[in-house]
DRENMAR-887330 format. One record per residue: y, x, z of N, C-alpha, C in turn. Coordinates in pm, whole numbers, padded with zeros to 5 digits, always signed. Atoms other than C-alpha are relative to their C-alpha. Layout:
YXZYXZYXZ;...
//
This chain:
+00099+00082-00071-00117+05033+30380+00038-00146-00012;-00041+00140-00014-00145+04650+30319+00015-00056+00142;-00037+00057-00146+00021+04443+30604-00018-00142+00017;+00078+00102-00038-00156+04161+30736+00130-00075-00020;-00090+00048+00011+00031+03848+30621-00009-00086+00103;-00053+00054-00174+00177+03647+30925-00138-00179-00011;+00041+00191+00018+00023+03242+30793+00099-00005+00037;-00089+00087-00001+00205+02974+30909+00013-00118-00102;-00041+00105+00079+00353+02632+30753-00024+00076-00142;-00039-00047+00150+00482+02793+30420-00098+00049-00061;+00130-00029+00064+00115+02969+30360-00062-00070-00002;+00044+00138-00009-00027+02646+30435+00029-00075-00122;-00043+00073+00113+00171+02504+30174-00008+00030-00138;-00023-00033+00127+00198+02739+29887-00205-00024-00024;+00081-00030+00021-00162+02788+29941-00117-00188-00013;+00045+00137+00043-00232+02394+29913+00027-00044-00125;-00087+00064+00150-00040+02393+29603-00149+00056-00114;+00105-00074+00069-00342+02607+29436-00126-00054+00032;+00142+00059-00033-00625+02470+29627+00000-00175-00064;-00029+00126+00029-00490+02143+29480-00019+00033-00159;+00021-00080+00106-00520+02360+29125-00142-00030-00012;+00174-00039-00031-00906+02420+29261-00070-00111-00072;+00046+00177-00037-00956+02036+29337-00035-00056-00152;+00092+00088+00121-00923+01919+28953-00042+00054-00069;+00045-00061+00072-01055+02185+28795-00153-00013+00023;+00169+00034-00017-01398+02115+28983-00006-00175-00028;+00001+00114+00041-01330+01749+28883-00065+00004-00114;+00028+00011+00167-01332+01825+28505-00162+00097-00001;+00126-00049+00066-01623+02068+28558-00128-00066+00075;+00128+00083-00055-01870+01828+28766+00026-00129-00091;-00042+00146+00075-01713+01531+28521-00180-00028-00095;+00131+00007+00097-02050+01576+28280-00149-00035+00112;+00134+00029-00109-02297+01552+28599-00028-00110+00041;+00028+00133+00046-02224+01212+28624-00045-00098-00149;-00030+00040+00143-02177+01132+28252-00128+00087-00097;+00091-00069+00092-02523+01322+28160-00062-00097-00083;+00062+00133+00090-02716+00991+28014+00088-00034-00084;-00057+00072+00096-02430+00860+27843+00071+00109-00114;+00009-00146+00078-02343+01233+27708-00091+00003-00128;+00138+00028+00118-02709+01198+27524+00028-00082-00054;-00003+00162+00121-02643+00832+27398+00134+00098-00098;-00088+00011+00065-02291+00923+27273-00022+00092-00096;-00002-00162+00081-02386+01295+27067-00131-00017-00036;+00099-00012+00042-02743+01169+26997-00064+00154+00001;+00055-00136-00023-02891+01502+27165-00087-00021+00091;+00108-00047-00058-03185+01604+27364-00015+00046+00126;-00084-00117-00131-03218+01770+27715+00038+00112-00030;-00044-00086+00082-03202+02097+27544+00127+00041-00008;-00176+00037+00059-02893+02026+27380+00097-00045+00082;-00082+00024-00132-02732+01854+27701+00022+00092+00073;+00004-00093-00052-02830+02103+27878+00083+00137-00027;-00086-00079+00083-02619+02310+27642+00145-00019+00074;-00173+00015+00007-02269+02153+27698+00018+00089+00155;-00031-00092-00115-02330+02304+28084-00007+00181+00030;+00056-00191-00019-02483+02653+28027+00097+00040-00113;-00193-00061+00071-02178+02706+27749+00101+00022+00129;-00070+00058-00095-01938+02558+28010+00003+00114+00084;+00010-00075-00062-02068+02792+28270-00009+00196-00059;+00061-00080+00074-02151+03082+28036+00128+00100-00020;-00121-00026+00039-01775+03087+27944+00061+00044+00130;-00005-00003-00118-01731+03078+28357+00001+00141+00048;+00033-00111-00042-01908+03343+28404+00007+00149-00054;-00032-00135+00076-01813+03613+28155+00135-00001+00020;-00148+00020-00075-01438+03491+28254+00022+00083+00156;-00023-00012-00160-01458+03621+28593+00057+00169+00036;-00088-00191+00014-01415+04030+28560+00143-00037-00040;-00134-00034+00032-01143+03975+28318+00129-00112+00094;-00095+00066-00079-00989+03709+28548+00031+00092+00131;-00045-00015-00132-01027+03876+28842+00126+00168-00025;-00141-00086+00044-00808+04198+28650+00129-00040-00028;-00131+00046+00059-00572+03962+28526+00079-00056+00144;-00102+00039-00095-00505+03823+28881+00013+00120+00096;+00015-00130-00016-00524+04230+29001+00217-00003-00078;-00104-00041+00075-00252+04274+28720+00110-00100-00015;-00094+00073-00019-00021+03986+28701+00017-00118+00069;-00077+00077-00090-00029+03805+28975-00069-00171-00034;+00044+00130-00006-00184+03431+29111+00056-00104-00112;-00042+00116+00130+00061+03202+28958-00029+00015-00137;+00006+00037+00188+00090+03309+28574-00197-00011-00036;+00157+00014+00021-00350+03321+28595+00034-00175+00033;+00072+00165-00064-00334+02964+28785+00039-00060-00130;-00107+00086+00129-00070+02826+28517-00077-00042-00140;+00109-00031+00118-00316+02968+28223-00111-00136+00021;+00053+00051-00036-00566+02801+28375-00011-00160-00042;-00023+00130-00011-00433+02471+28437-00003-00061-00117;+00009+00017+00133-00318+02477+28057-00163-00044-00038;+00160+00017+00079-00688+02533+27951-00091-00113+00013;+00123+00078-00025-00906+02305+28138+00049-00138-00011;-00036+00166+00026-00670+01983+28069-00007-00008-00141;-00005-00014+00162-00672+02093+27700-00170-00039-00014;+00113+00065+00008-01031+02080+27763-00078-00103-00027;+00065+00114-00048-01099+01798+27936+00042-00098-00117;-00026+00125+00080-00899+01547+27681-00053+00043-00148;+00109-00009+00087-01087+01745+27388-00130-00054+00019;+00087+00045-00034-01369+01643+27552-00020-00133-00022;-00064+00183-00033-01213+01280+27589-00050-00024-00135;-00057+00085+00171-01158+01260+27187-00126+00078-00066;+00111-00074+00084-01495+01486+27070-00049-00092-00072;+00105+00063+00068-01661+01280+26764-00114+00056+00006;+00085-00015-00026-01904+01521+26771-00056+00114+00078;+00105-00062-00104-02162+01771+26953+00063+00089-00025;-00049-00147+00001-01992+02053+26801+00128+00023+00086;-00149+00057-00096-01623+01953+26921-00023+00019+00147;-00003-00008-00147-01756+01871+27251-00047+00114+00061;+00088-00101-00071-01947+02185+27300+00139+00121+00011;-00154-00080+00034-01601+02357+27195+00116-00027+00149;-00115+00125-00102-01394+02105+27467-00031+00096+00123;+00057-00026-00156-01637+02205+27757+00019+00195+00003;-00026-00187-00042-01608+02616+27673+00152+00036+00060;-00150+00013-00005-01179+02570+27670-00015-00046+00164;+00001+00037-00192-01269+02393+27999-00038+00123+00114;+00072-00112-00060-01465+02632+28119+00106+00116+00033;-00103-00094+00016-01207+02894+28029+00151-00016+00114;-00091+00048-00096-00953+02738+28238-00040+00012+00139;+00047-00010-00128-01146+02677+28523-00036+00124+00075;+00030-00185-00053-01262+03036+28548+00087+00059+00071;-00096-00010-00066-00925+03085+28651+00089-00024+00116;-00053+00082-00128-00882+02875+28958-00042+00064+00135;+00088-00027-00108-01133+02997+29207+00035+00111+00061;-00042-00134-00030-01036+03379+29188+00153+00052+00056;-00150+00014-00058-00671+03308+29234+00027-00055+00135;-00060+00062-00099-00686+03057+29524-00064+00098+00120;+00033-00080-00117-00905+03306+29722+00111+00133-00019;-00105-00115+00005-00622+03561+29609+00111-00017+00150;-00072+00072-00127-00377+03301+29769-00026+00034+00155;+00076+00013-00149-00586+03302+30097+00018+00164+00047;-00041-00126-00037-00545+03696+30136+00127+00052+00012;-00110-00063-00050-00225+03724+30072+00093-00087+00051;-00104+00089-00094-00081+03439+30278-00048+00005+00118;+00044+00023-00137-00322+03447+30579-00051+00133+00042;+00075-00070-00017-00423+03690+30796-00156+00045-00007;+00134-00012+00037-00775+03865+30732-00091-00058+00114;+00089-00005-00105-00931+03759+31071-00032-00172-00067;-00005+00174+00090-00831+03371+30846-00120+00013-00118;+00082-00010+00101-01037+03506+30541-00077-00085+00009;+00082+00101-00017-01350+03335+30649-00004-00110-00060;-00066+00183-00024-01228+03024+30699+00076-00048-00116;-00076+00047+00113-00982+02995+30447-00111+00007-00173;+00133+00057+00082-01275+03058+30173-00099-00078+00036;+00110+00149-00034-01478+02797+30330+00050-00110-00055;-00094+00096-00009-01195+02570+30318+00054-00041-00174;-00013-00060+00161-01141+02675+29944-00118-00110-00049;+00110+00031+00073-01488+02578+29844-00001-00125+00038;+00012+00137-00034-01477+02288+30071+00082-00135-00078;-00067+00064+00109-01188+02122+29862-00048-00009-00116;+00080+00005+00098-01388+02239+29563-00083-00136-00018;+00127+00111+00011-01679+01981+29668+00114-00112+00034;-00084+00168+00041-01407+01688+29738+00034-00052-00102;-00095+00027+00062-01285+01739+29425-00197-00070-00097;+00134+00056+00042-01711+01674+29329-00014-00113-00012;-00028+00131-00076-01691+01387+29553+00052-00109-00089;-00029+00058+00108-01439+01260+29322-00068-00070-00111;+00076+00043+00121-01633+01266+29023-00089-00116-00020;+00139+00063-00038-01926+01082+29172+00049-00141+00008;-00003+00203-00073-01768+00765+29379+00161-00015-00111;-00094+00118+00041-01470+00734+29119-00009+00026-00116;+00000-00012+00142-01511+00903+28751-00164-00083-00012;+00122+00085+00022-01866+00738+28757+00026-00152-00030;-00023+00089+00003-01801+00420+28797+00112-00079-00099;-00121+00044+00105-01457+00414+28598-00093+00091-00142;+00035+00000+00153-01662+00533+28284-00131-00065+00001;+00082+00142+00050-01927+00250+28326+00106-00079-00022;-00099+00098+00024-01636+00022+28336+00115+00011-00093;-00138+00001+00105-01389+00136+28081-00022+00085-00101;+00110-00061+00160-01617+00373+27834+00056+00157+00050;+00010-00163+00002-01596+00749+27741+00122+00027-00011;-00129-00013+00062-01245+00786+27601+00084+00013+00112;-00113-00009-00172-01037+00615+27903-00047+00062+00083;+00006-00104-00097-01239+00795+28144+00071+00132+00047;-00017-00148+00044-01211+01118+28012+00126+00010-00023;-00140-00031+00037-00889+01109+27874+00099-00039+00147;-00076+00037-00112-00746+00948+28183+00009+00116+00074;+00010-00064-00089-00845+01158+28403+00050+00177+00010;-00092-00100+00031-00683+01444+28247+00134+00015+00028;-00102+00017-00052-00400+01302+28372+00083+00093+00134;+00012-00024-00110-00461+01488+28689+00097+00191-00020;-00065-00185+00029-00371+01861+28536+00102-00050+00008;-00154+00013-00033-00042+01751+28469+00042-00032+00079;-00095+00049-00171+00061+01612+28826-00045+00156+00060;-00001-00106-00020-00098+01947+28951+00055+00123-00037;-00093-00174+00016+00072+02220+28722+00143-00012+00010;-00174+00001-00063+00434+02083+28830+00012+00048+00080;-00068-00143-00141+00459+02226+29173-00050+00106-00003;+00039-00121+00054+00249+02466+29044+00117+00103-00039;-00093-00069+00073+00494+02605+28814+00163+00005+00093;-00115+00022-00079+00802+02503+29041-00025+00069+00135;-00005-00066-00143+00688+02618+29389-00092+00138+00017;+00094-00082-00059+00384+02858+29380+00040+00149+00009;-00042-00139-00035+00486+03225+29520-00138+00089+00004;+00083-00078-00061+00221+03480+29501-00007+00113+00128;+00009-00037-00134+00278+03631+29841+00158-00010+00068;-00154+00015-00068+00557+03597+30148+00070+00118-00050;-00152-00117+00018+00891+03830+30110-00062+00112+00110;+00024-00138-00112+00827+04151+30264-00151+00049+00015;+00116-00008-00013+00426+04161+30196-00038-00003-00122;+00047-00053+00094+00378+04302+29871-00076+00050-00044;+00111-00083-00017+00049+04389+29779+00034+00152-00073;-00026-00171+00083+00068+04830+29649-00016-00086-00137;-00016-00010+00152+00118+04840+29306-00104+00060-00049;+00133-00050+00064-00161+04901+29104+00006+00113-00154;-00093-00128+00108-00113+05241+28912-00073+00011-00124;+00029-00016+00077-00157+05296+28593-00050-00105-00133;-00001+00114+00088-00273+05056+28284-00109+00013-00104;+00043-00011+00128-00453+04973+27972-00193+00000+00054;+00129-00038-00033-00812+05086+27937-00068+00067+00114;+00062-00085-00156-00797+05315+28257-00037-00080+00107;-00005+00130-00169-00690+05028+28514-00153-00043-00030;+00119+00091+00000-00970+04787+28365-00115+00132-00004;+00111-00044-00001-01245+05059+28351-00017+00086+00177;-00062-00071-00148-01068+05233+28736-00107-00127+00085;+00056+00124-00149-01127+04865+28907-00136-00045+00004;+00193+00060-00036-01465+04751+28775-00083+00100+00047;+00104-00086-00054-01628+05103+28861+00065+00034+00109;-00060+00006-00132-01421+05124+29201-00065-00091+00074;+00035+00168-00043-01515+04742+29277-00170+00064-00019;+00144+00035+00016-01883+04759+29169-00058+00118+00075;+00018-00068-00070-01936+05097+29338-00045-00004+00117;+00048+00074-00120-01942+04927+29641-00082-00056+00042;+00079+00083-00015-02218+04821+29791+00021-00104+00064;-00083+00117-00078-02056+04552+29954+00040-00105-00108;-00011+00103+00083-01962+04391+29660-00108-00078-00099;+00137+00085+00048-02273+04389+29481-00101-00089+00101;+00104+00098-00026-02466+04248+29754+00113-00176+00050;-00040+00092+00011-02194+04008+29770-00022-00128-00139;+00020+00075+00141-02276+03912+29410-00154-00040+00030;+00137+00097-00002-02654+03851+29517-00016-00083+00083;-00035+00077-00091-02555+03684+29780+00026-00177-00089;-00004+00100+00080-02389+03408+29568-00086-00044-00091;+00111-00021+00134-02643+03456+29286-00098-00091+00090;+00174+00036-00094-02939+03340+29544+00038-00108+00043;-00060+00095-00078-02734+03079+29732+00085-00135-00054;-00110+00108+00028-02489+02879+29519-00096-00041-00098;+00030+00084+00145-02712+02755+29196-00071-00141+00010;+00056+00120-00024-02957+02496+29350+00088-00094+00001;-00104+00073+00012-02677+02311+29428+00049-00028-00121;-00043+00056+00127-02513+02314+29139-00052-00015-00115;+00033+00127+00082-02745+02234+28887-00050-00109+00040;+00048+00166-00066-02835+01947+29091+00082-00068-00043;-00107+00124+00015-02506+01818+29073+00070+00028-00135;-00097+00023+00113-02343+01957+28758-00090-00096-00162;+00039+00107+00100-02625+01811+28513-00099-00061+00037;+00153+00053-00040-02999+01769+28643-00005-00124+00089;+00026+00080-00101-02955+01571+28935-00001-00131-00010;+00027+00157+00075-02884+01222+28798-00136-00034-00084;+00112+00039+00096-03162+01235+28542-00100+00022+00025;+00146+00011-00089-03430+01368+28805-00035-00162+00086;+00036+00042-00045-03334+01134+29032-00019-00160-00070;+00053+00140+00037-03332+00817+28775-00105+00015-00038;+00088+00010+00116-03582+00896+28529-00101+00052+00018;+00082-00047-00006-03797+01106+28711-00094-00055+00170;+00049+00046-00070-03806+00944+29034+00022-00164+00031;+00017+00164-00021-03718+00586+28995+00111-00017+00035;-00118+00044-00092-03383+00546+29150+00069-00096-00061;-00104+00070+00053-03114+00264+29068+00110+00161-00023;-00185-00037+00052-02740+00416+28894-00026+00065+00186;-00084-00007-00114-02624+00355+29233-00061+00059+00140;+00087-00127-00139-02889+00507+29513+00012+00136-00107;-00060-00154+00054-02863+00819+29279+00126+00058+00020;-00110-00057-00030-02523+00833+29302+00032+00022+00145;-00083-00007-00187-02492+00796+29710-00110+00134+00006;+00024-00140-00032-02732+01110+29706+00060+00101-00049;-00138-00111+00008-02501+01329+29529+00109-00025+00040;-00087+00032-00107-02279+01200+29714-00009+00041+00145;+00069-00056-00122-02478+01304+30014+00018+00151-00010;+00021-00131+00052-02486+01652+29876+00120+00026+00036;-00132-00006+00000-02120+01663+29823+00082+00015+00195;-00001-00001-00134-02098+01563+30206-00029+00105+00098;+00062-00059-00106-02296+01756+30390+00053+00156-00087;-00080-00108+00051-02142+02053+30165+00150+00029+00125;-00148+00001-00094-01799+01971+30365-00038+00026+00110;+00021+00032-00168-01958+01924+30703-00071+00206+00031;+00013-00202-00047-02116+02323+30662+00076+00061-00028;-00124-00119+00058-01832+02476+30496+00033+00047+00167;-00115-00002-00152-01625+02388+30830-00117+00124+00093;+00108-00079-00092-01958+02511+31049+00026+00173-00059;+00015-00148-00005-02010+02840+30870+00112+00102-00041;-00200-00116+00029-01608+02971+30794-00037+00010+00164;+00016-00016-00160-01635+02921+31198-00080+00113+00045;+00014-00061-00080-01917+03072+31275-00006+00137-00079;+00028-00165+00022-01895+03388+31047+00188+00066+00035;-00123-00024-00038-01515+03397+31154+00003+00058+00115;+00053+00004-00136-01651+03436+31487-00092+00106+00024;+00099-00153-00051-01944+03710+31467-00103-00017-00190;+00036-00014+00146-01998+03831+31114-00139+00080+00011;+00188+00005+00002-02368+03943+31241-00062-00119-00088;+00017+00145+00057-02403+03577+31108-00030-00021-00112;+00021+00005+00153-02361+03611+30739-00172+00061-00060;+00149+00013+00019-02746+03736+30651-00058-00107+00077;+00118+00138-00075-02933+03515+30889+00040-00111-00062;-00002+00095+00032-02741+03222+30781-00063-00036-00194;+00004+00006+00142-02762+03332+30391-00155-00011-00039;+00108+00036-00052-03120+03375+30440-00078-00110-00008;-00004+00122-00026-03178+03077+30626+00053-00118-00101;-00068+00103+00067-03001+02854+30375-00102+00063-00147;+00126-00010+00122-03241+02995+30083-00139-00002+00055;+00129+00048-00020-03548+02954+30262+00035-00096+00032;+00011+00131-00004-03495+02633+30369+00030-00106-00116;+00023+00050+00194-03386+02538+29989-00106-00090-00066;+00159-00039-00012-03690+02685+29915-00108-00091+00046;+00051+00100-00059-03886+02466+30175-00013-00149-00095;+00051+00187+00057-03773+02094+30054-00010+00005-00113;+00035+00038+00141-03754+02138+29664-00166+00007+00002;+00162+00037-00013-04137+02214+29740-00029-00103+00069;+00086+00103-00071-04219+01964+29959+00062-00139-00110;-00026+00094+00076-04029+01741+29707-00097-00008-00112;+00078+00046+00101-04180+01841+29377-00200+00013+00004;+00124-00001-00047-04523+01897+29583-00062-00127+00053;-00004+00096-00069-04519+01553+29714-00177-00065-00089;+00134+00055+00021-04875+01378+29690+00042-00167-00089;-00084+00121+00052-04721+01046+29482+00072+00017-00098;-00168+00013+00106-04515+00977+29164+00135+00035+00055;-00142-00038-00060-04235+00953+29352+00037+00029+00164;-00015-00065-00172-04129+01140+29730+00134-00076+00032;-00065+00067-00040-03964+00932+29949+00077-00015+00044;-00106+00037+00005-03653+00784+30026+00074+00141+00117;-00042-00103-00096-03612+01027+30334+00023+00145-00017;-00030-00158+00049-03736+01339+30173+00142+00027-00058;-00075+00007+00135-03529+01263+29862+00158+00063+00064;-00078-00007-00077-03215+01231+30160+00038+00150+00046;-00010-00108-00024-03283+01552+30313-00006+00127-00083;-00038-00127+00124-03344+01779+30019+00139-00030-00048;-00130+00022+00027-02995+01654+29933+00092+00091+00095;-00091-00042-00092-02861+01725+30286+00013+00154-00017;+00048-00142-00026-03016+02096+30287+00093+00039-00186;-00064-00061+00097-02859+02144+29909+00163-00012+00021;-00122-00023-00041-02543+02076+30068+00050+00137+00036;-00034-00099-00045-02576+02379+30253+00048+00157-00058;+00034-00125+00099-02583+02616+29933+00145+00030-00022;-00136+00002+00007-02206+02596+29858+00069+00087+00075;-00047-00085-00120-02112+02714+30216-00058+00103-00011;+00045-00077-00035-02341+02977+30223-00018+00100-00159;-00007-00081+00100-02265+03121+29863+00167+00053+00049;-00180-00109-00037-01886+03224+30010-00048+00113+00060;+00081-00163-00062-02104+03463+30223+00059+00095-00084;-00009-00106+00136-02077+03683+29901+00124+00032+00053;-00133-00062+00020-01732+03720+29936+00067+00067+00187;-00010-00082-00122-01740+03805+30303-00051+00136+00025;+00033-00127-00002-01907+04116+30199+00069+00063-00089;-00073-00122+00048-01693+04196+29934+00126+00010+00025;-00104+00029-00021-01367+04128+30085+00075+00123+00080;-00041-00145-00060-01387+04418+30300-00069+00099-00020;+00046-00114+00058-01531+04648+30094+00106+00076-00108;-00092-00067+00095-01239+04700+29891+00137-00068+00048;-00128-00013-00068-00859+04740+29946+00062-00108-00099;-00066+00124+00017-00585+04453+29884+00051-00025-00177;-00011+00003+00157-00538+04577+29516-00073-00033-00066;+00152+00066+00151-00913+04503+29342-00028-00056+00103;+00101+00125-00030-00971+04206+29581+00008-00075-00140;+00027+00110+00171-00923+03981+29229-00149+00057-00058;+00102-00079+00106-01154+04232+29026-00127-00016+00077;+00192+00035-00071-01461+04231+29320-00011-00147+00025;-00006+00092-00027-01382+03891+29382-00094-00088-00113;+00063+00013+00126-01446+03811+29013-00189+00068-00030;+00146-00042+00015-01799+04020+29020-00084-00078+00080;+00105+00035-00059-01909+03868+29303-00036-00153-00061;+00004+00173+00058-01794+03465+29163-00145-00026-00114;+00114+00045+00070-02041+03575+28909-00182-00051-00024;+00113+00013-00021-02355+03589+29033-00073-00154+00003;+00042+00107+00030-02389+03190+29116-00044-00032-00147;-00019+00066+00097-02281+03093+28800-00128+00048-00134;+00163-00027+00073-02559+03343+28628-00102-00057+00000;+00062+00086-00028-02801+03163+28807-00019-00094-00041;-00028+00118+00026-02693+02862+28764-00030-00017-00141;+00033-00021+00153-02712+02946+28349-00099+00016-00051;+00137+00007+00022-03005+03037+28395-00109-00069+00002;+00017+00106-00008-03156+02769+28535+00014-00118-00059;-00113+00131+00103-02943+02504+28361-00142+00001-00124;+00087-00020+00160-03151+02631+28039-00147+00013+00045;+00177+00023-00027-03500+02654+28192-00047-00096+00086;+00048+00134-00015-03494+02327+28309-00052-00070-00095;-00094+00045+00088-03331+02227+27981-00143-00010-00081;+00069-00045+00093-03607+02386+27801-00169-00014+00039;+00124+00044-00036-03942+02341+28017+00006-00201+00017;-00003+00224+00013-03812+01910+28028-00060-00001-00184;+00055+00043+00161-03890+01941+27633-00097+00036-00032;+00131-00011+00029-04190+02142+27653-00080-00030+00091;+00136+00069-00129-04377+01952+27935+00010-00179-00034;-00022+00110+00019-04249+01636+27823+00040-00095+00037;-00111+00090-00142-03978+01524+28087-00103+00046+00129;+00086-00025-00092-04244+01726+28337+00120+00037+00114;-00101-00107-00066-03971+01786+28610-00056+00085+00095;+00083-00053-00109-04206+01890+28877-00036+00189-00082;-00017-00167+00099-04247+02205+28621+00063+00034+00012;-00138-00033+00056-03896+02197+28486+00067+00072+00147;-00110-00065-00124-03745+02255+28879-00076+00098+00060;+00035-00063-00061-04010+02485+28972+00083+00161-00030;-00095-00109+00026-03763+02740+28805+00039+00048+00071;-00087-00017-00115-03565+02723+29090-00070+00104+00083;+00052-00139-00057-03785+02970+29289-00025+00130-00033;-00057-00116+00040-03800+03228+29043+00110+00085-00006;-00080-00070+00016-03476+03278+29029+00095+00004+00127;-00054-00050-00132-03404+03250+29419-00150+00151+00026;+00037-00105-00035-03699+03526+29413+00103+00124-00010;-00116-00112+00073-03486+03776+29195+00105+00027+00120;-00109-00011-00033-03224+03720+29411-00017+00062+00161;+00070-00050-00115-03412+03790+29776-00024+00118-00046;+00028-00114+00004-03528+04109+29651+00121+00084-00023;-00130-00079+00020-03173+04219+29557+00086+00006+00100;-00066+00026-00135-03037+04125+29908-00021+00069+00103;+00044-00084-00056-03288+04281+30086+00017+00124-00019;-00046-00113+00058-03238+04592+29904+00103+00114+00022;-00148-00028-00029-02858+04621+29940+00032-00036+00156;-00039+00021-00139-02817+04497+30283+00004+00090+00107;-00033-00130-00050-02839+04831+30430+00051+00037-00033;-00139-00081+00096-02632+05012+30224+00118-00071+00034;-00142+00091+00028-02370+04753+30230+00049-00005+00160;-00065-00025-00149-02344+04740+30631+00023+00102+00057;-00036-00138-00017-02390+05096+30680+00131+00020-00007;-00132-00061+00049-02102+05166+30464+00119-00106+00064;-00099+00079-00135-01891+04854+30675+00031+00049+00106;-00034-00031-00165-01973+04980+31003+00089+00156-00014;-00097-00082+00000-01863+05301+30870+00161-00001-00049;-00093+00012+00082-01548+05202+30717+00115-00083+00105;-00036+00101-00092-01479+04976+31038+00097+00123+00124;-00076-00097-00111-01342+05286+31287+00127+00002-00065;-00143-00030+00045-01113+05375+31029+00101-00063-00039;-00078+00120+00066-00941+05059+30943+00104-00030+00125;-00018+00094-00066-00654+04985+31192+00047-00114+00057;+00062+00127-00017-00617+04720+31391+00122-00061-00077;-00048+00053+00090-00443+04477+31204+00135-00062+00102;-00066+00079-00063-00113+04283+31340-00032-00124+00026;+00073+00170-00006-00229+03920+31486+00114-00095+00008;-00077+00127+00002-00001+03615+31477-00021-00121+00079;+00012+00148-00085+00012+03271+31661+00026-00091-00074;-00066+00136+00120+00085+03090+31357-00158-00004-00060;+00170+00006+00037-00280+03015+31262+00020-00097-00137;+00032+00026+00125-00420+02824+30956+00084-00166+00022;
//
């Protein structure tokens, strides 16, 4: 039986050392969401084709995620984070030095590849340093660092690649892996002394074909995966490519009011994380209504945005559809609050990994039928983003669906679990 790990300082710490892993890995992969216009000038490409370097990027993300989440199943947080770290700085300064479209499309998959590796590990971290009643919270807290590391991109890689070009940006800022995989490699422990997750029996083709039909079995994990799928993508193609080039080119904005609304985004991301680790930490009735709630209201302002009676919807809307895409972030961890306790301390990596995927599908999907209705409407975005509701339909009908099944089998699964040891050493 796994034994609840105590927290404290030292889980605090190892588990900052990784979330600090998280931080520049969502640097290098929001780095292009600023840098989409000057992306096109520099590679002489198209939306289409822009649109490309992200739906690779993510593509690579998202087919990464099974075999990551076996590899951090099978050997353990650190040597995955380490991998990782390698990849996405190898990336990023390919990226830096790309002459051309092919190179860079090469740079951003290596990135990709790396990054895939961060997310699944630090929520590893979070299980096996904190107690589960921490889970919640500690994936809020996860994602929430994620969007600082956004933040970043916006108010300081923006600005330092108007002012010093593509090269120093990019290449600079690669700088960042290497200060991160030192204590990496020097301090990071995958769990305290005496809290060993079971050993995971057996190997080869059995393990990997054992965990994904164990893991996916669950209804708990799949509706954790539509969960994310429905909840996390608005957000992020807002901010990883679209969102700059709606809001200059399609609605008028200066550089710099564009940038304080993804910036806004980024914000109000942090300010719900905190809210909803709390309140589903607190009464996990919570997780549908809020998940829900945070896709219809989506839902709501991108219509009232690209429905707006006027060329361009105003300064306030513009504000609040920002604020409300904040909320998508927080309320794509949901996912993992359903699959977290649907399966035992050995294939959390492996369901972890199924569920990570669902956003990022989305998100790929999207990415490219923006990509691809901006070239056949003729920069129409009011078309191009109506995407976005198709593919939060898909995702409502798969929620609804599973959401019985998946609590059923909780509430039943909930007598027999028991109670866990509690601690006074909190997060």
């Amino acid at each position: 039986m796994f034994k609840d790990p105590p927290g404290g300082r030292k889980a605090v710490t190892v588990w900052s050392i990784g979330v600090a892993v998280y931080f520049v890995a969502v640097i290098f992969r929001t780095s292009l969401g600023v840098a989409g216009l000057e992306a096109a000038d520099r590679f002489h490409v198209n939306a289409s084709a822009l649109s490309t370097f992200s739906l690779l990027q993510l593509l690579v993300y998202a087919g990464m995620q099974i075999p990551v989440g076996l590899l951090v199943d099978r050997l353990g947080t650190k040597k995955v984070l380490t991998l990782g770290a390698v990849l996405f700085t190898a990336g990023q300064i390919g990226f830096a030095l790309s002459p051309s479209y092919g190179m860079a499309l090469a740079a951003r998959a290596l990135l990709g590849c790396g990054d895939a590796m961060t997310f699944i590990s630090v929520l590893r971290l979070g299980t096996r340093w904190f107690p589960a009643r921490r889970g919640p919270l500690m994936a809020q807290l996860a994602g929430l660092v994620g969007m600082a590391g956004n933040l970043v991109s916006t108010l300081v890689l923006a600005p330092v690649l108007h002012g010093v070009g593509w090269v120093p940006a990019f290449a600079g800022s690669a700088v960042a892996g290497v200060v991160v995989l030192i204590p990496l490699v020097l301090f990071l422990k995958d769990h305290p002394e005496g809290h060993e997750p079971p050993a995971s029996p057996g190997g080869g083709g059995g393990f990997v074909r054992r965990q994904i039909r164990d893991s996916w079995k669950e209804p708990g994990t799949r509706l954790g995966l539509w969960v994310h799928f429905t909840t996390q993508f608005p957000a992020m193609v807002f901010l990883l490519l679209w969102g700059m080039p709606f809001l200059v080119e399609d609605q008028g904005l200066a550089r710099t009011t564009a940038a304080g609304l993804l910036t806004l985004v980024v914000a109000s991301n942090m300010c719900f994380g905190l809210l909803y680790g709390q309140l589903i930490g607190r009464r996990q009735s919570a997780r549908i209504p809020l998940a829900l709630g945070t896709v219809a209201l989506t839902a709501v302002l991108w219509a009232s945005v690209l429905a707006y009676p006027a060329p361009h919807a105003p300064m306030w809307l513009l504000a609040t559809l920002c604020a409300v895409l904040g909320t998508c972030g927080p309320a794509s961890m949901i996912g993992f609050d359903f699959a977290r306790p649907a399966n035992p301390a050995e294939r959390q990596g492996t369901a972890s990994g199924i569920t990570n995927m669902g956003g990022f599908l989305a998100s790929m999907t999207t990415l490219l039928a923006v990509g691809l209705l901006l070239d056949a409407t003729g920069d129409d975005y009011r078309i191009a983003f109506s995407s976005v509701f198709a593919v939060q339909l898909l995702g409502l009908t798969q929620i609804l669906r599973l959401r019985p099944q998946a609590l059923t089998a909780e509430r039943t699964r909930q007598p027999a679990t028991p109670t866990r040891t509690s601690s006074p050493a909190g997060v």
